[in-house]
Each structure stands twice: as structure tokens, then as C-alpha cells.
C-alpha positions as CSV (number, residue, x, y, z in Angstrom):
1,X,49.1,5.7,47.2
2,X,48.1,4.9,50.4
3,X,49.7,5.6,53.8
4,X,52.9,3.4,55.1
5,X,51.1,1.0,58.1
6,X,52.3,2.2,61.5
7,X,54.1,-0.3,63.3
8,X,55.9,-0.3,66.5
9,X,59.9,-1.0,65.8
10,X,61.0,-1.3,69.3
11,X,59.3,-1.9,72.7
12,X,60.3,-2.7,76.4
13,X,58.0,-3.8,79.3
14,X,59.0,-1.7,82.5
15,X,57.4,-2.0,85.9
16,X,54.6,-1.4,87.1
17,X,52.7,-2.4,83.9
18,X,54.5,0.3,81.3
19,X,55.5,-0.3,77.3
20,X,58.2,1.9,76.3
21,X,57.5,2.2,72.6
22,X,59.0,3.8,69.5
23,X,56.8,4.3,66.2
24,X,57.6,3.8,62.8
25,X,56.3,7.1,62.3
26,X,59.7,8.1,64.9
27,X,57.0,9.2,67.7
28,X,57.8,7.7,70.8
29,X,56.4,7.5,74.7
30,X,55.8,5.2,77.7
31,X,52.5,3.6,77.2
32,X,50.6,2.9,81.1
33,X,49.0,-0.3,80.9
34,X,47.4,-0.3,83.8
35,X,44.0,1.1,82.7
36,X,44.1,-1.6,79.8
37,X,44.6,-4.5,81.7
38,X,42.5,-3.5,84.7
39,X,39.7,-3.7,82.0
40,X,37.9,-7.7,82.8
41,X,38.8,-10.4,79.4
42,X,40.5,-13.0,78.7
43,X,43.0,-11.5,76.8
44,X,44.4,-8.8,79.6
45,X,43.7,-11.2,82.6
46,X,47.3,-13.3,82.2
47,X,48.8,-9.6,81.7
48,X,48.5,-8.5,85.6
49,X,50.9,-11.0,85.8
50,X,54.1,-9.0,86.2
51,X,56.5,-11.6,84.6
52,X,54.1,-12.3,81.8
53,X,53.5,-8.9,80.8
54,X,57.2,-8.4,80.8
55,X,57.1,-11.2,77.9
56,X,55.8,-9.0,75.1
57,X,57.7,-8.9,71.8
58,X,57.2,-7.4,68.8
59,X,55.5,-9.8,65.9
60,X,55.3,-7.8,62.1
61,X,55.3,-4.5,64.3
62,X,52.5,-5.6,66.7
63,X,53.1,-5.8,70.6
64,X,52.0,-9.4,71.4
65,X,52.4,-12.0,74.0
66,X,52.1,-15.5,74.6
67,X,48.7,-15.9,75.0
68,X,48.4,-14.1,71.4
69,X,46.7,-10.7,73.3
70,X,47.6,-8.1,71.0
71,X,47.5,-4.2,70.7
72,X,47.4,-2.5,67.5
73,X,49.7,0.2,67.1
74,X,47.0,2.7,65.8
75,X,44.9,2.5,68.6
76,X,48.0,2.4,71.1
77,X,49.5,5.5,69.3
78,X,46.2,7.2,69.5
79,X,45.5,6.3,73.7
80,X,48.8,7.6,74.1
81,X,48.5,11.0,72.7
82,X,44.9,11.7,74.2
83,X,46.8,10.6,77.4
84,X,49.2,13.2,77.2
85,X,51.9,9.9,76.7
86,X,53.3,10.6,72.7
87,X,56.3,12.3,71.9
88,X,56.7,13.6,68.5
89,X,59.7,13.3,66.3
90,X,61.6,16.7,66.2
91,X,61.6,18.3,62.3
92,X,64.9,18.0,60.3
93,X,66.2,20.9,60.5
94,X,68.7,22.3,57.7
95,X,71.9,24.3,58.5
96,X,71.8,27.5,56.5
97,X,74.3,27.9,54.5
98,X,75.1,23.9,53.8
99,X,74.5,22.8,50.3
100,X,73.7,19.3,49.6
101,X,74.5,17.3,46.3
């Protein structure tokens, strides 16, 4: 059976040029944009626009604006955690003692 697709399930655009993100997966961080978007396409150049790159929403799990840019969440989730930017989910931990039915 193969893996559950990672998607984003909430996101908010924060000055100057930041995605706070949460992962299906329950990992979470502040993405910096700024490296992305300094990067010269088409795509990223309406993005250095601050009000435009506050207009990002979430489409299937995918941060996307207007312009139809797109990130996808594997590659985001993977920048963020060489960057240092991923928080993991904490483990479920079980009271000793407690019984569940």
C-alpha cells in the first residue's frame, strides 16, 4: 500500500516573505521564501510583491497563487528541514497505568 500524499492543511503568509505551514504528516515550521523568490522566473517574479505573496491559499493541499506558481509540499517539507525550519510532531505518549477499551 503506498504512502498517504503529504499535503499542507493550513498555511499563512507573514512578512517579510514567510509561509507558516502545517503538514499532513503534523510537522510544522515557518518556511523563508526569500531565497526562493530571489531565484530569476516567471513564476517567483509577481511573488516579491508583498501583497501578492500574501495571496497564497491552499488548492488540494498545494500552496498556490494567482498566477498558478506553486510549491509542492515534498520539496517544501524537505528545504525546510535541511534549513533547520521543520518541527516534528511530538510522539503520543500513553499514561501508565490508563487502560483503553
Amino acid at each position: 500500500m503506498a504512502a498517504p500524499r503529504l499535503k499542507l492543511t493550513s498555511i499563512r503568509a507573514v512578512v517579510p516573505f514567510k509561509l507558516v505551514v502545517t503538514f499532513s504528516d503534523g510537522s510544522s515550521g515557518t518556511f523563508d521564501a526569500g531565497p526562493m523568490i530571489g531565484e530569476r522566473g516567471e513564476g517567483t517574479e509577481p511573488l516579491r510583491d508583498r501583497r501578492f505573496f500574501g495571496t497564497v491559499e491552499l488548492k488540494n493541499g498545494v500552496p498556490t497563487w494567482p498566477n498558478h506558481f506553486d510549491i509542492s509540499p515534498d520539496w517544501l517539507r524537505e528545504e525546510m528541514e535541511k534549513r533547520g525550519e521543520l518541527q516534528l510532531p511530538l510522539p503520543v505518549r500513553r499514561l501508565r497505568g490508563s487502560t483503553q477499551n
